[in-house]
C-alpha positions as CSV (number, residue, x, y, z in Angstrom):
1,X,-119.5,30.6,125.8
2,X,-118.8,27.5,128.0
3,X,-121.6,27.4,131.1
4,X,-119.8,25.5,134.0
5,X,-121.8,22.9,135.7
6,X,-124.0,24.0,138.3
7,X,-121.8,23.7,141.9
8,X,-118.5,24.0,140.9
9,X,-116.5,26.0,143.0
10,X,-113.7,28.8,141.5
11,X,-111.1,26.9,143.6
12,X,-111.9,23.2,142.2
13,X,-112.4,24.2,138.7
14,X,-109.0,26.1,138.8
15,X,-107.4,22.7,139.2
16,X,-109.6,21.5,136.3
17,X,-108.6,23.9,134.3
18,X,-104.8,23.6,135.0
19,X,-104.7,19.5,134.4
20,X,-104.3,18.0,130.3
21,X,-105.2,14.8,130.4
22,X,-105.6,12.0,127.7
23,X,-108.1,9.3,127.0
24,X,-108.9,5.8,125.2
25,X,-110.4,5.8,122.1
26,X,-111.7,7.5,119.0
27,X,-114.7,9.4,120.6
28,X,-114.8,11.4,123.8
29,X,-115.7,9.5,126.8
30,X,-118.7,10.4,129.4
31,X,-116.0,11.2,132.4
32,X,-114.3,13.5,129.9
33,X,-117.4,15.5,128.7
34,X,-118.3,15.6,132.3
35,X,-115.3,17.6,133.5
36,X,-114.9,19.6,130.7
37,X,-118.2,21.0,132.2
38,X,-116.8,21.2,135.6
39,X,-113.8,23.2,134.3
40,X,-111.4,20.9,132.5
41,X,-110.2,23.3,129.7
42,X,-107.4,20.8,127.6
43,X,-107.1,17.5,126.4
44,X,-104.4,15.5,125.3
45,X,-104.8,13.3,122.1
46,X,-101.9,10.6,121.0
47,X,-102.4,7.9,118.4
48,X,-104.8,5.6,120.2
49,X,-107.3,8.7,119.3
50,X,-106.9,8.9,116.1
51,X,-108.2,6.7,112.9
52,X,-108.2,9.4,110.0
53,X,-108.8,13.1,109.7
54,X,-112.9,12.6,109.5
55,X,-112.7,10.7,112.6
56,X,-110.3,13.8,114.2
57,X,-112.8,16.5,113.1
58,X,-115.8,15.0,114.3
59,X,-113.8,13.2,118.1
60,X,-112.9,17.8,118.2
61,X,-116.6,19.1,117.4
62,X,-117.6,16.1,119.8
63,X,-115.5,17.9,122.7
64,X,-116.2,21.6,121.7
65,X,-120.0,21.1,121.9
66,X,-119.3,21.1,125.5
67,X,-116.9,23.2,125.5
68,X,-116.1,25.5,123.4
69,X,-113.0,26.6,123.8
70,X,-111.2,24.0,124.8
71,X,-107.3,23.2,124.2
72,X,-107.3,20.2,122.0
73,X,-103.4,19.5,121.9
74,X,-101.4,16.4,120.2
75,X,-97.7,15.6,120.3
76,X,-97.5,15.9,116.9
77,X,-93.4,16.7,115.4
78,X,-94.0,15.3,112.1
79,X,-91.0,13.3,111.7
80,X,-90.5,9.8,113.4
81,X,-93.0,11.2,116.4
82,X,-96.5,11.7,114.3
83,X,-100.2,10.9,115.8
84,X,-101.8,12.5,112.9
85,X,-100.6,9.6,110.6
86,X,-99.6,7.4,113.5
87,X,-100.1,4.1,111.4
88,X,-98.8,5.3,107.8
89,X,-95.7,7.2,108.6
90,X,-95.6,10.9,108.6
91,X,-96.5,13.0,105.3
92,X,-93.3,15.7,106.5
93,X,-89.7,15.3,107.4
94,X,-88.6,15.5,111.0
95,X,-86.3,18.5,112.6
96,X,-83.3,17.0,112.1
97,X,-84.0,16.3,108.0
98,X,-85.4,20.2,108.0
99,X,-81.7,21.4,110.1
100,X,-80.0,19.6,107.3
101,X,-81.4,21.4,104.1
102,X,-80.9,24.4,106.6
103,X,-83.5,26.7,104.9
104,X,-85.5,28.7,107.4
105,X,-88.1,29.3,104.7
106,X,-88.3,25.5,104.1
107,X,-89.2,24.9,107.7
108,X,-91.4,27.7,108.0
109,X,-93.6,26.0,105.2
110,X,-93.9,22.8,106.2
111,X,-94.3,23.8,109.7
112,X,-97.3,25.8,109.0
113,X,-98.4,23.1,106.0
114,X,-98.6,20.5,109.2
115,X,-100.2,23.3,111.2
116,X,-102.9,23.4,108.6
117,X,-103.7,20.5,108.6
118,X,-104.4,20.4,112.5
119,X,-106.5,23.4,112.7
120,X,-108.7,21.5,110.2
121,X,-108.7,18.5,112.3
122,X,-109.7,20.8,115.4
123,X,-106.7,21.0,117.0
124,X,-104.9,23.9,118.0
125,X,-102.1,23.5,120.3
126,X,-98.5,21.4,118.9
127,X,-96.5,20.1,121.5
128,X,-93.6,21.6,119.2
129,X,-91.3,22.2,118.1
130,X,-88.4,20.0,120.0
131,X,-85.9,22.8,120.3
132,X,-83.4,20.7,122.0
133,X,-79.8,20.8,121.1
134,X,-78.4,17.3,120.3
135,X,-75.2,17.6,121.5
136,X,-74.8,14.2,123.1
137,X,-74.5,11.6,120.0
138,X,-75.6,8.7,122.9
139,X,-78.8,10.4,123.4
140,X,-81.3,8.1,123.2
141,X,-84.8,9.9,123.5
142,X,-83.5,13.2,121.1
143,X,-81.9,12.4,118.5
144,X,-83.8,13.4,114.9
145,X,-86.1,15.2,116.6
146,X,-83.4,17.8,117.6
147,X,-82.6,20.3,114.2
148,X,-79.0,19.2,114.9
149,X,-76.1,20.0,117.3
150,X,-75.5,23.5,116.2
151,X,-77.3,25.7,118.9
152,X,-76.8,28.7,116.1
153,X,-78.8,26.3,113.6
154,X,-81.3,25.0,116.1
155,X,-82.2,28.4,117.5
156,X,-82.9,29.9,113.6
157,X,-85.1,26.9,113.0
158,X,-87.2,26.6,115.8
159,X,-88.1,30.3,115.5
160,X,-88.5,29.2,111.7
161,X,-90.9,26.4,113.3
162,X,-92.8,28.5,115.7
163,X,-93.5,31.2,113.1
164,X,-94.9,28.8,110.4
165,X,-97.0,26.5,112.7
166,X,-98.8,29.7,114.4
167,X,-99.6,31.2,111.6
168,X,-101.8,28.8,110.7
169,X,-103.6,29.3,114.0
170,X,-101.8,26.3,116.0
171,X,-100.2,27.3,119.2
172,X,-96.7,25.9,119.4
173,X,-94.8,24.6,122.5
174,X,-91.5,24.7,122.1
175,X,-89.8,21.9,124.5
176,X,-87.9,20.4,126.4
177,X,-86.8,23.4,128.5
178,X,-84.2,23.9,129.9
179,X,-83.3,21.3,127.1
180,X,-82.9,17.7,126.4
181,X,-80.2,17.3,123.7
182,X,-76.9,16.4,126.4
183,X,-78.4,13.6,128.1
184,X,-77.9,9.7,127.9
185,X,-80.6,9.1,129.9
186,X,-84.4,8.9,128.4
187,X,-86.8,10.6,131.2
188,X,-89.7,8.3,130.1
189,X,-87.7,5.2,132.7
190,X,-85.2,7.7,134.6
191,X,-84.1,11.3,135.7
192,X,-81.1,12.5,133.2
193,X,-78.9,14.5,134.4
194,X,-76.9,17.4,132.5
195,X,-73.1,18.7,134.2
196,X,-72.9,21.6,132.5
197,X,-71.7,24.7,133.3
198,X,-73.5,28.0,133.3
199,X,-71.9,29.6,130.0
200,X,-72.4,26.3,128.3
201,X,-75.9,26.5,129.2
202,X,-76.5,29.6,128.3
203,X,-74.5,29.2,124.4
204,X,-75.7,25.9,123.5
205,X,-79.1,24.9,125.9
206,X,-80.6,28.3,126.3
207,X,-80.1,30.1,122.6
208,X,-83.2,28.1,120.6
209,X,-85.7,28.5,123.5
210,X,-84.3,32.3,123.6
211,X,-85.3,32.9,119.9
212,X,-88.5,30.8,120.4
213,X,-89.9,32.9,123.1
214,X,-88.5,36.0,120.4
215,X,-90.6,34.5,117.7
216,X,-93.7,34.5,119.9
217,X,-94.2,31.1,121.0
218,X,-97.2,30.8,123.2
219,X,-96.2,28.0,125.2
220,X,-93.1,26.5,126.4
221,X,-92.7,22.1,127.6
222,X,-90.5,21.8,130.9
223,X,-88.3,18.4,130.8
224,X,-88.0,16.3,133.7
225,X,-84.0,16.7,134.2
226,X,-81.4,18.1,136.6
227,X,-79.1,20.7,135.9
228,X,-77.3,20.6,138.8
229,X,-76.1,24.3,138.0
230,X,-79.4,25.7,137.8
231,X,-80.8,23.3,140.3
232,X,-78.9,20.9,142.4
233,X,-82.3,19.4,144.3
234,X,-85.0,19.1,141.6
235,X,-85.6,18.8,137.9
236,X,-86.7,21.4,135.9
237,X,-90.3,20.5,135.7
238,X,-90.6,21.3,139.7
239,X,-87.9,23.7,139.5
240,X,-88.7,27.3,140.9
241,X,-85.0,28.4,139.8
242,X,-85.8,27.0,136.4
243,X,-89.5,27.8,135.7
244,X,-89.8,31.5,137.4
245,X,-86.4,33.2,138.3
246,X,-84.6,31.4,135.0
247,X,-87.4,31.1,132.3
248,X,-90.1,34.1,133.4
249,X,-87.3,36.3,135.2
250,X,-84.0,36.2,132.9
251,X,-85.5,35.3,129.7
252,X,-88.6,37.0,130.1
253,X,-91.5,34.6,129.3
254,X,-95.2,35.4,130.0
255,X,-96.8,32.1,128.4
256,X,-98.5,29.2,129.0
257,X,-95.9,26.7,131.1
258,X,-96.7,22.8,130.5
259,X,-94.9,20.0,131.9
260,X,-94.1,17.0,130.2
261,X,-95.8,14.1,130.8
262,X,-96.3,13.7,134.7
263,X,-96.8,9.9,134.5
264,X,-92.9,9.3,132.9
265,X,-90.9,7.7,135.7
266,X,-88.4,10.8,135.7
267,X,-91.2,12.3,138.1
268,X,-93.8,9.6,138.8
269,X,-91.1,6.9,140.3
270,X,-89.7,9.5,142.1
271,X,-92.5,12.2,143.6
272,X,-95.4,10.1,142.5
273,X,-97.9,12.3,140.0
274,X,-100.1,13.8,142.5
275,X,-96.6,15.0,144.5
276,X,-95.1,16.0,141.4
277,X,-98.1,17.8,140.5
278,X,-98.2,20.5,142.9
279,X,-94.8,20.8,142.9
280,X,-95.2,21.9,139.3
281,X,-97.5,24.5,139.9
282,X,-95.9,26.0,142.7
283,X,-93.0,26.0,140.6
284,X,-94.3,28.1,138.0
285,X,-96.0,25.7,135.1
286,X,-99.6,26.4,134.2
287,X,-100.8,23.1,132.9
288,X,-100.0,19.8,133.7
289,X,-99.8,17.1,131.1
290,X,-100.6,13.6,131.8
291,X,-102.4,10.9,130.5
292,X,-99.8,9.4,128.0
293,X,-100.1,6.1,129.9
294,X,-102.8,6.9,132.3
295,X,-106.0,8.0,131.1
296,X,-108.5,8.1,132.9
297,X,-111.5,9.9,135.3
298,X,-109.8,8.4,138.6
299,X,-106.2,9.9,137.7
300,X,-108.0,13.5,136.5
301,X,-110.1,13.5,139.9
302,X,-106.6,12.2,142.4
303,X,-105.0,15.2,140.6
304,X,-107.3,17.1,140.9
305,X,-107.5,16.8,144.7
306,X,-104.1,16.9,145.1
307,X,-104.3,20.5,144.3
308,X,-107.3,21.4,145.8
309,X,-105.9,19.6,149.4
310,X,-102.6,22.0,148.8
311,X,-104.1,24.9,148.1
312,X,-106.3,24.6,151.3
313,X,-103.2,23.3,153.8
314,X,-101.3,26.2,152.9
315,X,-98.6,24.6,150.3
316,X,-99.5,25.8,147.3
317,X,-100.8,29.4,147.0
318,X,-104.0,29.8,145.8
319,X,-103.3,32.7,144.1
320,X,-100.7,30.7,142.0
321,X,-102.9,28.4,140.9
322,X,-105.6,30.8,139.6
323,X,-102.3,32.3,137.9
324,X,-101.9,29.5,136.2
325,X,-105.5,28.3,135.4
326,X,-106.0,32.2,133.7
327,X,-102.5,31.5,131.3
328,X,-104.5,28.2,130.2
329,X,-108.1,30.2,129.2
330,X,-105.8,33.1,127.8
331,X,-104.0,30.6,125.3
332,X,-107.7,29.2,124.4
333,X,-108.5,32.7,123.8
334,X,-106.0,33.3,121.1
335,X,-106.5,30.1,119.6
336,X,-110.1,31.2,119.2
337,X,-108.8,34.5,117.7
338,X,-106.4,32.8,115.5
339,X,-108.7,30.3,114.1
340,X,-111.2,33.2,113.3
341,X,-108.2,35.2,111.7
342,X,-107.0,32.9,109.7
343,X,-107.1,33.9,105.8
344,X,-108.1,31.5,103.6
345,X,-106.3,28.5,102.2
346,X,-103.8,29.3,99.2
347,X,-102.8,26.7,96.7
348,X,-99.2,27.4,97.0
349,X,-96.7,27.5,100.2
350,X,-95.9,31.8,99.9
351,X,-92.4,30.8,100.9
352,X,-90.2,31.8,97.5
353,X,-87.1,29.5,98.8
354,X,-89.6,26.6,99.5
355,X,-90.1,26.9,95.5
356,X,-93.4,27.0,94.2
357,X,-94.9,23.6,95.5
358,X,-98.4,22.5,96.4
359,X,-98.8,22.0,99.8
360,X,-99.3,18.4,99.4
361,X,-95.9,18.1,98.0
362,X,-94.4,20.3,100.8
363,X,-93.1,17.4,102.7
364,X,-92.0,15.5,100.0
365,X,-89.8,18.2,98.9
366,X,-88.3,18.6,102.2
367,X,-87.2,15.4,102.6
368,X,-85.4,14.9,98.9
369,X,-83.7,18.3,99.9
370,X,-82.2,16.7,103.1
371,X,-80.9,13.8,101.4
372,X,-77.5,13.1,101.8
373,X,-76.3,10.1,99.0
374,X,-72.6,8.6,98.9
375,X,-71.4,6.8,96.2
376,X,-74.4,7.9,93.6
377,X,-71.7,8.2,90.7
378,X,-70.3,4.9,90.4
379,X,-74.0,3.6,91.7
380,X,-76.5,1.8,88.9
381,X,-80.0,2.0,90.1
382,X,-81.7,-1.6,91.2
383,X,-83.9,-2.5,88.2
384,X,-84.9,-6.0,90.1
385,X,-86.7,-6.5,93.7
386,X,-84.6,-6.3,96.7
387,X,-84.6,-8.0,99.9
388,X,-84.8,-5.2,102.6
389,X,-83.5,-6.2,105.4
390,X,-84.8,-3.9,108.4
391,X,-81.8,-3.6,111.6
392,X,-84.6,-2.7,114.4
393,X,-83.8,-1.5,116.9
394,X,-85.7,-0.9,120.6
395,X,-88.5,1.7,119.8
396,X,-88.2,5.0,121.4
397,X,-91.2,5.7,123.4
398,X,-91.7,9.2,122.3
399,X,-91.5,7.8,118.7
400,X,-94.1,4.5,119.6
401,X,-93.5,1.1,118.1
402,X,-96.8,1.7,116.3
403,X,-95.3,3.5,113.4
404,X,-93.9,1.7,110.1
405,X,-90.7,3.4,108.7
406,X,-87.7,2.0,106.6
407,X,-88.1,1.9,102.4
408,X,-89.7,-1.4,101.6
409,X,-93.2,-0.1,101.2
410,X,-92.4,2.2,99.0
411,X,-89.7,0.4,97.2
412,X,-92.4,-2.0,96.6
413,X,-94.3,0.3,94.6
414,X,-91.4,1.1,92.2
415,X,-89.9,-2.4,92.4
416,X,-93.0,-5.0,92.7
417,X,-91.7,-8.2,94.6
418,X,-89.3,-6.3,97.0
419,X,-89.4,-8.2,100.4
420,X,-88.8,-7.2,103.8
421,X,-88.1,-8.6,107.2
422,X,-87.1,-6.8,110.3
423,X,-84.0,-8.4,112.4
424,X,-82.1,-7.3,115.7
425,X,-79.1,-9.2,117.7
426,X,-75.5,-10.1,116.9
427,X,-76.2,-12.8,114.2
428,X,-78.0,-10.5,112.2
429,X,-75.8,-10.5,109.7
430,X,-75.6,-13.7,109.0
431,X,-79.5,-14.3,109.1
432,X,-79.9,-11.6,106.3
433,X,-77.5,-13.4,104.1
434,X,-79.3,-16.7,104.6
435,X,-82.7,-15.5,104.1
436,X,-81.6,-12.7,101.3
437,X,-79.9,-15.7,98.8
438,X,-78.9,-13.8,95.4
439,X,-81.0,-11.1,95.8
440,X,-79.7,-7.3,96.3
441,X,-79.7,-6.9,99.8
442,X,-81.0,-3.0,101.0
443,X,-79.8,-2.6,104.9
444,X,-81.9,-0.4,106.3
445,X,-80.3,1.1,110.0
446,X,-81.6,4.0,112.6
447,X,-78.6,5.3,114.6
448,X,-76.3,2.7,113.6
449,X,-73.6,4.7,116.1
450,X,-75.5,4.1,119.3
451,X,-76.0,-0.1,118.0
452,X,-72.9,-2.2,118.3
453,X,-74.9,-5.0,116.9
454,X,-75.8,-2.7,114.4
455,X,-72.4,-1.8,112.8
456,X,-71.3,-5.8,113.3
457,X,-74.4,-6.6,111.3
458,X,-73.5,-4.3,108.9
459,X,-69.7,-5.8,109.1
460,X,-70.8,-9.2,108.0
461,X,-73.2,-8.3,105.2
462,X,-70.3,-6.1,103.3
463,X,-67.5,-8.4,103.6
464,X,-69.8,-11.1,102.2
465,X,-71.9,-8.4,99.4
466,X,-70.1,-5.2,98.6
467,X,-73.3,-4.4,96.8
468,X,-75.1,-4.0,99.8
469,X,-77.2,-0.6,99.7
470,X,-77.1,0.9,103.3
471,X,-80.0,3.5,104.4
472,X,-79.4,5.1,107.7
473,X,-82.5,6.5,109.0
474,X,-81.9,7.7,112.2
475,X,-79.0,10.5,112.8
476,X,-75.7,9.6,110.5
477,X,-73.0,9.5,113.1
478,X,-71.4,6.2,111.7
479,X,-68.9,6.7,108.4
480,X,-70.9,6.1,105.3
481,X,-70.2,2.7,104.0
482,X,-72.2,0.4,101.0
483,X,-72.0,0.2,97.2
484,X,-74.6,3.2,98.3
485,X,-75.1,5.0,101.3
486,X,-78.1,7.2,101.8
487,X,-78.5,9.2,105.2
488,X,-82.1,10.4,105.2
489,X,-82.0,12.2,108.5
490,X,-85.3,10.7,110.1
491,X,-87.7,7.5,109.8
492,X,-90.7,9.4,108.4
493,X,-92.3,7.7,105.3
494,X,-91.7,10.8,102.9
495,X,-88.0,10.1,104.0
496,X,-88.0,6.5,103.3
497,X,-90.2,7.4,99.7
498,X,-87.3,9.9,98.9
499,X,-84.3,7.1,99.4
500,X,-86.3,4.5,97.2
501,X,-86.3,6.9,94.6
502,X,-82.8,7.3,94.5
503,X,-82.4,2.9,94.8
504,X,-84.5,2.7,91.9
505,X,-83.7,5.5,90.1
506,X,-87.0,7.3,90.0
């Protein structure tokens, strides 16, 4: 077992224990390995941390040798929003391409296919699924990582989620509760806001979280937003109506609470992290999550004595933090146990409706299913090189500007000679045709509804070439339009390697 460091006091290393923070690079730095002997108990990885799968397993070893049970955790959807394959594009479809096939057993697979493959990496707590309803088509932080905007559908797959990604011994956290999906608003620059009524809540916001906490998920994400019917005053994330009387009272949760990032200026423009941070715990969350953007010792130790200092003046109850400092070792506990229970690796996925795939194919298999294709029948596969011509638009923060997505890559490989440039603004249009010539122009777009530039762009290049091939990559709000329109539901590169198929007729 882990031996604190000599001098550490119950009270300080509670407020180790309680914090997730991230950190630069690919190995673990000397501040980090320090604290985890002091008490820290969970780290946060993103992309930055990871170069391949080797370079995972040994950065995890690297922290459990000084601590051996610690919470290794990674914001890792599959789907546009991937750290595991952060540079390549993600191996699995997102939510939203899994809610359109609509086969629970399908998501099950690949969720605990992508679970696999963290637990052999050394990580064992997902923070997912996203079990937000996207009911707001102008949501611009949501979007394909929602399963849709069907609470019914959203609620079957998110259990679907949770079941398949535990099993494979990953603790899932199910977010952004109260939920995220009917907000125009992303919480990473400001505080959304959702005016909706309490039965509204409770049929569309509440039902997937309500069958997530059924299917056993052992930990739930607060979002930073105001529901001025559950909470007039403060967002969920500091919410005592929301965290205890709503999510531990009426729907009867007992695990781990995190927060969302505490650094995103929902909370940090508004309360300041250290602020925010108490306010948290004494609102019910067990672990604080911070270190997208700032990682380092100084933010850990200024958190850190922000909750010692409250616990001491009398604002935060010291009992409440030891609460929520045992819910953190309890969830490292169970990974342990679920690690050690794991059975051992089959060839095949188990799931009969998945159909009897290797688990390297999984993903790929998920995201033909979700295609949906207009205009196939009258449609003659390219046999010559296209010119893709990428509509980019501002990258979602969640989703990182790091990742490639559209088709051309793997067009490429069927169609040798295929070009690709990106483009954005209202001449776009025009500036494809120009630089396209006589080649067959492939206009690849991500939420072309949300993008007035967008749809014009697309406006000029199919009065001028009919034969245009449109791929929208983000959620297909917008009527399908092109000699061929493909919605792929999500940016992911088995999505984009599942439209080039159908362009080239593979």
């Amino acid at each position: 077992m882990t031996t604190l460091a000599s001098g550490t006091d119950t009270l300080t290393r509670d407020a180790l224990t309680v914090l997730q923070p991230g950190f630069p690079g690919t190995t673990a730095p000397d501040w980090l390995l320090r604290r985890l002997g002091e008490g820290l108990a969970s780290v946060g990885l993103f992309g930055r941390n990871i170069a391949s799968p080797e370079q995972l397993s040994s950065l995890t070893a690297q922290l459990r040798s000084e601590r051996d049970d610690v919470l290794v955790a990674i914001d890792e959807e599959g789907g546009d929003v991937t750290r595991l394959e952060a540079r390549t594009g993600s191996s699995f479809p997102g939510n939203h391409a899994l809610g359109a096939v609509d086969d629970v057993e399908l998501t099950r697979a690949v969720a605990h296919e992508l679970g696999r493959r963290l637990a052999a990496c050394g990580v064992n707590l997902n923070w997912a699924p996203s079990a937000d309803v996207n009911s707001n088509p102008s949501n611009p932080v949501i979007g394909v990582r929602s399963f849709g905007a069907d609470p019914e559908l959203v609620a079957r797959h998110t259990a679907a989620y949770v079941t398949g990604l535990q099993s494979a011994g990953v603790a899932a956290c199910t977010k952004h509760f109260p939920g995220h999906g009917d907000t125009a608003v992303d919480s990473h620059h400001a505080l959304p806001r959702i005016d909706a009524g309490s039965t509204v809540l409770e049929q569309r916001e509440l039902l997937p979280f309500r069958a997530a906490i059924a299917a056993g998920s052992r930990a739930v994400m607060s979002a930073h937003i105001l529901v001025p019917t559950l909470d007039p005053d403060r967002p969920a994330t500091l919410s005592l109506r929301i965290l205890t009387d709503l999510l531990r009272g009426q729907l009867a949760y007992d695990g781990l609470i995190v927060t969302d990032g505490m650094e995103m200026q929902a909370i940090a423009a508004t309360y300041g992290i250290e602020r925010g941070s108490v306010l948290a715990i004494a609102a019910g969350a067990d672990a604080i999550c911070v270190g997208g953007g700032l990682a380092d010792d100084e933010t850990v130790r200024r958190l850190r004595d922000a909750l010692v200092g409250a616990v001491r003046s009398g604002e935060l109850p010291e009992e409440r933090l030891a609460e929520a400092a045992e819910r953190v070792r309890g969830l490292a506990q169970w990974t342990a146990s679920a690690a050690a229970s794991e059975s051992a690796p089959d060839e095949r996925t188990g799931s009969a409706s998945a159909g009897s795939v290797t688990r390297v194919d999984i993903g790929l298999v998920a995201a033909r299913r979700a295609l949906t294709v207009t205009g196939a029948e009258d449609f003659t596969p390219l046999t010559e090189p296209p010119y893709v011509a990428l509509l980019t638009p501002v990258a979602n923060i969640a989703v990182g500007d790091e990742t490639p997505w559209g088709v051309a890559a793997e067009l490429a490989r069927l169609l040798p000679g295929t070009e690709t440039a990106g483009f954005a603004g209202e001449d776009a249009g025009g500036v494809i045709l120009k630089a396209a010539g006589t080649r067959r122009i492939v206009a690849v777009v991500r939420d072309e509804h949300r993008h007035p530039w967008m749809a014009a762009a697309l406006d000029t290049l199919l009065a001028a070439r009919p034969d245009t091939v449109v791929v929208e990559m983000g959620v297909p709000q917008a009527p399908s339009r092109g000699a061929l329109h493909i919605a792929t539901h999500g940016a992911a590169r088995v999505c984009g390697h599942a439209a080039a198929e159908v362009i080239a007729g593979a």
